[in-house]
C-alpha positions in Angstrom: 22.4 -8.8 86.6 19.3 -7.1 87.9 17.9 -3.7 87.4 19.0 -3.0 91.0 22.6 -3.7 90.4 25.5 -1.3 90.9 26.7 -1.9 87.6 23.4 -0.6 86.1 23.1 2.2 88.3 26.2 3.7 86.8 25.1 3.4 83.6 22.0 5.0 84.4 23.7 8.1 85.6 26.5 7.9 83.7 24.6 8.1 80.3 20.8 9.1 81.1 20.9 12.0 83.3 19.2 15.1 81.9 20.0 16.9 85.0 22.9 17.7 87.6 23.8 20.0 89.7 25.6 21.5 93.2 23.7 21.5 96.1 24.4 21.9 100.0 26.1 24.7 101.3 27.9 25.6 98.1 24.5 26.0 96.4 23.0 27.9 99.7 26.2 30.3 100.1 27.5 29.1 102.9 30.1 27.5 102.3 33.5 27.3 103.7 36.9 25.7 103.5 36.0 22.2 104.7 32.8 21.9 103.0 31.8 18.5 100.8 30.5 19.1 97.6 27.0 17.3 97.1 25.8 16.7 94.0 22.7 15.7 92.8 20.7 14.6 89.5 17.5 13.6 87.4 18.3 10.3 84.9 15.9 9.6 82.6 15.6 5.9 82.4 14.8 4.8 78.9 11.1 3.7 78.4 12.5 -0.2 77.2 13.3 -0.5 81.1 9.7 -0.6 82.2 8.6 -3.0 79.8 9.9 -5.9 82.2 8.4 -6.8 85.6 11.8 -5.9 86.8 11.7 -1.7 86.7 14.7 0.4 86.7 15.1 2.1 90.1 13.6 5.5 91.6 16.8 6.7 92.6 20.9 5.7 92.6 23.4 6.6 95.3 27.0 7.8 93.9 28.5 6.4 91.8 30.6 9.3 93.2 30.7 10.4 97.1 28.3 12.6 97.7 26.0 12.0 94.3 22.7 11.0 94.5 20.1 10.8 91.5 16.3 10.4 91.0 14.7 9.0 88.0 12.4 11.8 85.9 9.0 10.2 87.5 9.9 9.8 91.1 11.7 13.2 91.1 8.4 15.0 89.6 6.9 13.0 91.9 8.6 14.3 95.1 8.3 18.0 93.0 4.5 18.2 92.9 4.7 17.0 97.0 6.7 20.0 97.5 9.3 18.0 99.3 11.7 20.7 100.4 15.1 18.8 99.3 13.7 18.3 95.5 12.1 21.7 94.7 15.5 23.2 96.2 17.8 21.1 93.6 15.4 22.4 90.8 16.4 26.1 91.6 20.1 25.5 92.2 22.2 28.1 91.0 25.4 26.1 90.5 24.1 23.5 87.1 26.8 21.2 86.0 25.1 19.7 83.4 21.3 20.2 81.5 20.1 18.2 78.4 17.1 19.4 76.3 14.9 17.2 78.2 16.5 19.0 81.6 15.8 22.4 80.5 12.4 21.4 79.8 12.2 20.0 83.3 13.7 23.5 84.9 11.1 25.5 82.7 8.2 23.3 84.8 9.9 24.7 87.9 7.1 27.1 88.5 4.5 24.4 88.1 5.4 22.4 90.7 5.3 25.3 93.4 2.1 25.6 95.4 0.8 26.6 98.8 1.5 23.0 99.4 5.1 24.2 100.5 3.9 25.6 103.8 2.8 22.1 105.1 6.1 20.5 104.2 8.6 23.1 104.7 7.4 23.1 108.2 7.0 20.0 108.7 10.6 19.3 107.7 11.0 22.5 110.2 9.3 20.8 113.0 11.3 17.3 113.0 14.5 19.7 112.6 13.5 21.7 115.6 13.0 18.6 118.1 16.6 17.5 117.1 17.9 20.4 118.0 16.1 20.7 121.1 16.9 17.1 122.1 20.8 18.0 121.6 20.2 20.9 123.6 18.6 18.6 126.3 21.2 16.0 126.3 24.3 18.1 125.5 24.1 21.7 126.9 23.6 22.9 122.8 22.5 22.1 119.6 24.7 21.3 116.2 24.7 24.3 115.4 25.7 23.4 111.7 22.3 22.3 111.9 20.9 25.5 113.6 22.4 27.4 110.6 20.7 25.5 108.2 17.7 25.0 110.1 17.2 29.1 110.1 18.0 29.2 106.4 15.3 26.9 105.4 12.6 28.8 107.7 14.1 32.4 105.7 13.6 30.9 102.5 10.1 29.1 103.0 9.2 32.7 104.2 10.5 34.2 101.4 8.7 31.9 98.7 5.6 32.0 100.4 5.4 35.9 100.5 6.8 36.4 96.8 6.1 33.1 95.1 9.5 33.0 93.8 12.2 30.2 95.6 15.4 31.9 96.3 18.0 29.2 97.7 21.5 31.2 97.7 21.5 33.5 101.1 22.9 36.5 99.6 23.2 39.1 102.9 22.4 36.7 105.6 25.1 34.7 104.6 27.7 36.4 107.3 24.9 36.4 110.4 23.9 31.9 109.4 27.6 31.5 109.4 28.0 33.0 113.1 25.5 31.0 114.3 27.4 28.0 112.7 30.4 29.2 114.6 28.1 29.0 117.9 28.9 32.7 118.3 25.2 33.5 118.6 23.5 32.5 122.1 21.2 29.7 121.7 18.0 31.5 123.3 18.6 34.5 120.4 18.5 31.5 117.9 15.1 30.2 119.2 13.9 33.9 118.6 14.9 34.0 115.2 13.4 30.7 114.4 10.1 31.7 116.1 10.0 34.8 114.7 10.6 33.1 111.2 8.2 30.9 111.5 5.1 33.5 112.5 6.1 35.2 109.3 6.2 32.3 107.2 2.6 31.3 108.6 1.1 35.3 108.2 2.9 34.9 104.5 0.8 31.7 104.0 -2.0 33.2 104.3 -1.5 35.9 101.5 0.8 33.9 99.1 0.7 34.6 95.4 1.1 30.8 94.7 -1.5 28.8 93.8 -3.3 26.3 95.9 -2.5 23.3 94.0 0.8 22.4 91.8 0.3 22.4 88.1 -0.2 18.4 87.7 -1.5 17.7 84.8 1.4 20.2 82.6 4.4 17.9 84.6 2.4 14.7 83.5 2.3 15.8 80.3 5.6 16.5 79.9 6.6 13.1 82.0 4.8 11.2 79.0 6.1 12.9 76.0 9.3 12.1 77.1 8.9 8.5 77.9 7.2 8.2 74.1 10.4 10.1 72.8 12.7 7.7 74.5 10.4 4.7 73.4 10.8 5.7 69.7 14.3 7.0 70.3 16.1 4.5 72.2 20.1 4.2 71.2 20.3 0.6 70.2 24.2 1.0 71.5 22.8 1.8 74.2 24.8 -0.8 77.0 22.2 -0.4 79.9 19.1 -1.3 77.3 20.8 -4.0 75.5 20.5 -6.6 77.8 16.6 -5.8 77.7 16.2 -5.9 73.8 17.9 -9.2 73.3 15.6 -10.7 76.4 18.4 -10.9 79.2 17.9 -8.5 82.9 19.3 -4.9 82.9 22.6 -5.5 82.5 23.2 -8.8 82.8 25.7 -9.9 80.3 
């Protein structure tokens, strides 16, 4: 079996995550009765996995609905790019599970923050923005699920930009995002709010307390202690690494 099989992606998950937690609207406070529960995850692959041409991968999909994982690397990876979606999971207030190696990773969560979140927050902002003007084009109005969330993404790149601290739960707004989910809030008083939002975010940018660049060379330091500990450290029981110690593929049995 190779690295890329299912089989091996459970196992991955199943016995190597360092990480996991609630995200979506239960993590944002805004959920309601009919909302999914996404979950997501960091698995630390161990270090006997990269010693083949045939690597483990970057991230797994499920095994359970709604579950999706990154590996350590390509999750630090996406952190130090301030991609909105990873920095987000990293300051979930709903954690399921945390390892030693996890809470390390959650005590690098101010490292990885930067004014570097201005340019993707927005840009993720922008592509949002068309989507919901094409709906309004085509259909008479947007999602406005996605008009909700759209507004709480521009409040809380706002928010970390003017206090350097990434707040992902709505607290008060929760009640005013949900009637705009409801479509109870005209669409042209949306487009204010989101282009009111985002001149605030932009005159916050340019007096942010965070630095200018993420904290690269503390994550990598961390990244390659923890790939030496699992080097020396590997479980020989280990079912996902066997296969690799006695010279046969990731799983293959």
């Amino acid at each position: 079996m190779r690295p890329d099989a299912p089989g091996s992606h459970e196992l991955l998950v199943r016995d190597h995550t360092v990480y996991a937690c609630v995200m979506g609207s239960r993590a944002f406070g805004l959920a309601t009765e009919d909302s999914d529960t996404d979950r997501r995850g960091v698995f630390l692959a161990p270090t006997a996995l990269f010693w083949r041409f045939d690597k483990p991968p970057t991230h797994v999909e499920g095994p359970g609905e709604e579950q999706f994982s990154w590996e350590l690397e390509r999750f630090c990876e996406l952190a130090l790019r301030a991609n909105p979606n990873i920095l987000e999971c990293l300051h979930s207030p709903l954690v399921e599970s945390v390892d030693d190696t996890g809470r390390e990773l959650l005590a690098l969560r101010e490292a990885f923050l930067s004014r570097r979140v201005h340019e993707t927050f927005t840009r993720y902002a922008h592509g949002q923005r068309r989507k919901l003007d094409a709906d309004v084009r085509t259909h008479g109005a947007p999602r406005w699920k996605h008009a909700m969330h759209l507004l709480r993404l521009l409040i809380s790149a706002r928010d970390l930009l003017r206090t350097g601290v990434l707040t992902i739960d709505v607290g008060a707004a929760r009640e005013s995002l949900l009637a705009v989910r409801r479509g109870e809030v005209p669409w042209p008083e949306v487009e204010a709010r989101m282009t009111r939002l985002a001149r605030e975010g932009e005159e916050a940018a340019a007096r942010s307390p965070l630095p200018g660049e993420p904290d690269r060379r503390r994550v990598e330091d961390f990244l390659v202690r923890t790939r030496r500990a699992s080097a020396l450290q590997t479980d020989p029981y280990d079912e996902v690494v066997q296969g690799v110690v006695r010279g046969r593929g990731v799983g293959e049995h």
